[in-house]
C-alpha positions as semicolon CSV with decimal commas, in nm:
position;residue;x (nm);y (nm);z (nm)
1;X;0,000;0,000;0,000
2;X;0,133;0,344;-0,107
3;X;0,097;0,669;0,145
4;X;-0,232;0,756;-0,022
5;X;-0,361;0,407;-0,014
6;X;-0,313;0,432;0,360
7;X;-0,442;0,756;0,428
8;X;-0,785;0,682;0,235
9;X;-0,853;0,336;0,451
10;X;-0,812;0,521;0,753
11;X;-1,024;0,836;0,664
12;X;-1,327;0,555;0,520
13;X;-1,221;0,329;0,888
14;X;-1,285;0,676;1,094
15;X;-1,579;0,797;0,936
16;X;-1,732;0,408;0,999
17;X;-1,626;0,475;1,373
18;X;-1,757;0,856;1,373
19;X;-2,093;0,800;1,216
20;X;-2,123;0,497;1,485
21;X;-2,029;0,692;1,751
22;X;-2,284;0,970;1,629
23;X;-2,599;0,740;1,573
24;X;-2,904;0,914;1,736
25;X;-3,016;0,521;1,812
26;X;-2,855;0,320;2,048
27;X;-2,532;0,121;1,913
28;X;-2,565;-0,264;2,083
29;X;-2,273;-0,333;2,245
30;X;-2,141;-0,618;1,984
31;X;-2,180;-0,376;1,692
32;X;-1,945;-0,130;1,865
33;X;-1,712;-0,354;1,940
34;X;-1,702;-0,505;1,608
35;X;-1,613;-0,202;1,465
36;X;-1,371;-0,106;1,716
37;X;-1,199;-0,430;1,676
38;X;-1,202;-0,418;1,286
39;X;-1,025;-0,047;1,326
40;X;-0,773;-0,200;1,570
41;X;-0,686;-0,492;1,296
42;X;-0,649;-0,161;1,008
43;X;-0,432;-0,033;1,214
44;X;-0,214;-0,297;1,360
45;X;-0,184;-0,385;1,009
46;X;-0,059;-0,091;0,856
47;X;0,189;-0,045;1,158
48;X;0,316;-0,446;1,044
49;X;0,321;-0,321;0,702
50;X;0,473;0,020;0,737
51;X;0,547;0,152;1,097
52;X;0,409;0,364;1,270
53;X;0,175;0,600;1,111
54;X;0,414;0,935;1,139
55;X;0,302;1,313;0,993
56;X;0,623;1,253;0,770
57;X;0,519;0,922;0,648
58;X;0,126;0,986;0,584
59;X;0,090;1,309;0,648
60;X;-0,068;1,519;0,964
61;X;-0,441;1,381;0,844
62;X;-0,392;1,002;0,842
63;X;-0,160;1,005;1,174
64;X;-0,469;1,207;1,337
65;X;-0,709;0,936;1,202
66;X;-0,489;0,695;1,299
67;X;-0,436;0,762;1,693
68;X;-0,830;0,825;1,733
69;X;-0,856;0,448;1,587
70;X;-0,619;0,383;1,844
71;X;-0,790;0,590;2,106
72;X;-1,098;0,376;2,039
73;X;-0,921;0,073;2,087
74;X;-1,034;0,023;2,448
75;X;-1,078;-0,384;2,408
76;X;-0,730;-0,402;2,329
77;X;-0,506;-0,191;2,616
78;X;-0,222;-0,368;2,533
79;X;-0,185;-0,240;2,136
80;X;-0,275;0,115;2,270
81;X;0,012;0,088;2,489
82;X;0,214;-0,032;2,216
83;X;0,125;0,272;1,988
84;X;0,111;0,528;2,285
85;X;0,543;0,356;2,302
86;X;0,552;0,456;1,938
87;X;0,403;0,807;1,994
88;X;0,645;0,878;2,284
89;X;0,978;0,712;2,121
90;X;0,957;0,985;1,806
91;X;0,712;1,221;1,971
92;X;0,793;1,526;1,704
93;X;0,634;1,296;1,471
94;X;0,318;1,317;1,616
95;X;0,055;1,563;1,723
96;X;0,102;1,651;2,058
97;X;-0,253;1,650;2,169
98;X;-0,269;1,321;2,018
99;X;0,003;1,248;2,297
100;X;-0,167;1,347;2,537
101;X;-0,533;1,160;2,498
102;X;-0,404;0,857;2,407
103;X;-0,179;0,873;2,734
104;X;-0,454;1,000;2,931
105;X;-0,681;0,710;2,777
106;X;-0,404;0,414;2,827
107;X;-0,409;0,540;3,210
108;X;-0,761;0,534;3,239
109;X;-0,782;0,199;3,143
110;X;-0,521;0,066;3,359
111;X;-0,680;0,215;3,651
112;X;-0,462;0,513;3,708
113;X;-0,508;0,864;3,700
114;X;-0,526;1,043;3,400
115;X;-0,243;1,343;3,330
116;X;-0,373;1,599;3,089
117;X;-0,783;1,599;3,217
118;X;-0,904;1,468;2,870
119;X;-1,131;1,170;2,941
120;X;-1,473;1,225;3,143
121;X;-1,727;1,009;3,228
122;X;-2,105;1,133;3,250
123;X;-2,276;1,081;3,598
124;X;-2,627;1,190;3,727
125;X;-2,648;1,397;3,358
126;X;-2,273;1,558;3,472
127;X;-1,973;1,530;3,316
128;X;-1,706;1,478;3,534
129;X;-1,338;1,418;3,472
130;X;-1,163;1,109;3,521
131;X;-0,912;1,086;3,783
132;X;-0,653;1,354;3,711
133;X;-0,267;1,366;3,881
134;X;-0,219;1,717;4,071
135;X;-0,519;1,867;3,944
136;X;-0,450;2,223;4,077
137;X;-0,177;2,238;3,795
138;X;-0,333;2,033;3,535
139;X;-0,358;2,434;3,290
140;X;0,002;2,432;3,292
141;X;0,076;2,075;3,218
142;X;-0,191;2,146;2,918
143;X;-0,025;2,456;2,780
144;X;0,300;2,296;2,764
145;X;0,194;2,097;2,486
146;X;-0,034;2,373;2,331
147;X;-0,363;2,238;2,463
148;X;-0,638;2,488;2,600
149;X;-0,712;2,498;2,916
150;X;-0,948;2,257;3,116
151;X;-1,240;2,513;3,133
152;X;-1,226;2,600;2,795
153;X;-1,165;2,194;2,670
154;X;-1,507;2,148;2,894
155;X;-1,758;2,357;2,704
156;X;-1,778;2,083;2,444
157;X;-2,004;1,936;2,719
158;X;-2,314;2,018;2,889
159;X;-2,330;2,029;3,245
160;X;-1,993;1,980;3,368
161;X;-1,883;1,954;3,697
162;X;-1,477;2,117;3,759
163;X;-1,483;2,151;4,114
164;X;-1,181;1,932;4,141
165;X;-0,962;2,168;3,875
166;X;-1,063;2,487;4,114
């Protein structure tokens, strides 16, 4: 597969994953992770194939496309560990907010607290951040990688509860 071949399976693979995630009906639980798992194969294929899926390699696009296949890739922690590795050994290569979710995500699912204050969970209609290390500083651990802050990252949600970040 050429760069282009690449970058087109992963923009068809995300908009399969979007357009799930976006349903107004309710997704049964096989379904998702049918699709999830069929995005983790793409992936882990491509990587076999051609390494990891770099901005210099595929260009700024498919890497994006690529780590939110990844970030979706909850049923298999192991391979997002393995990518998050990737991400962090040749981290220029990568968007840094990219970084930062799927290392956020990869502690979340290993029972840890998250770094950066991406991941929430919704509970009694509120949306409430994960666990979060120190999160007094979490701003400035944001802005170092160019991220906005936690106040402004939570108006993409309704009711959301900060207290924590205060």
């Amino acid at each position: 597969m050429n760069p282009e071949t690449v970058a087109q399976l992963l923009e068809d693979r995300v908009k399969i994953d979007q357009e799930m995630r976006t349903r107004t009906d309710k997704v049964p639980f096989n379904e998702w992770v049918a699709t999830d798992t069929e995005s983790t194969s793409l992936v882990k294929k491509i990587i076999a194939e051609h390494g990891s899926v770099t901005i210099e390699k595929f260009g700024k696009k498919a890497s994006n496309d690529a780590w939110l296949l990844v970030q979706h890739s909850d049923h298999d922690l192991p391979f997002q560990k393995e990518y998050l590795n990737l991400m962090l050994q040749n981290p220029n290569s990568f968007n840094a907010g990219d970084i930062a979710y799927l290392t956020d995500r990869v502690k979340v699912n290993s029972n840890e607290p998250q770094i950066y204050g991406t991941q929430f969970y919704l509970e009694n209609g509120v949306n409430k951040p994960r666990p979060t290390i120190d999160p007094k500083n979490i701003n400035e651990r944001r802005a170092k990688i160019g991220m906005d802050t936690i106040q402004e990252y939570a108006t993409y949600w309704d009711k959301v509860d900060l207290s924590d970040f205060e």
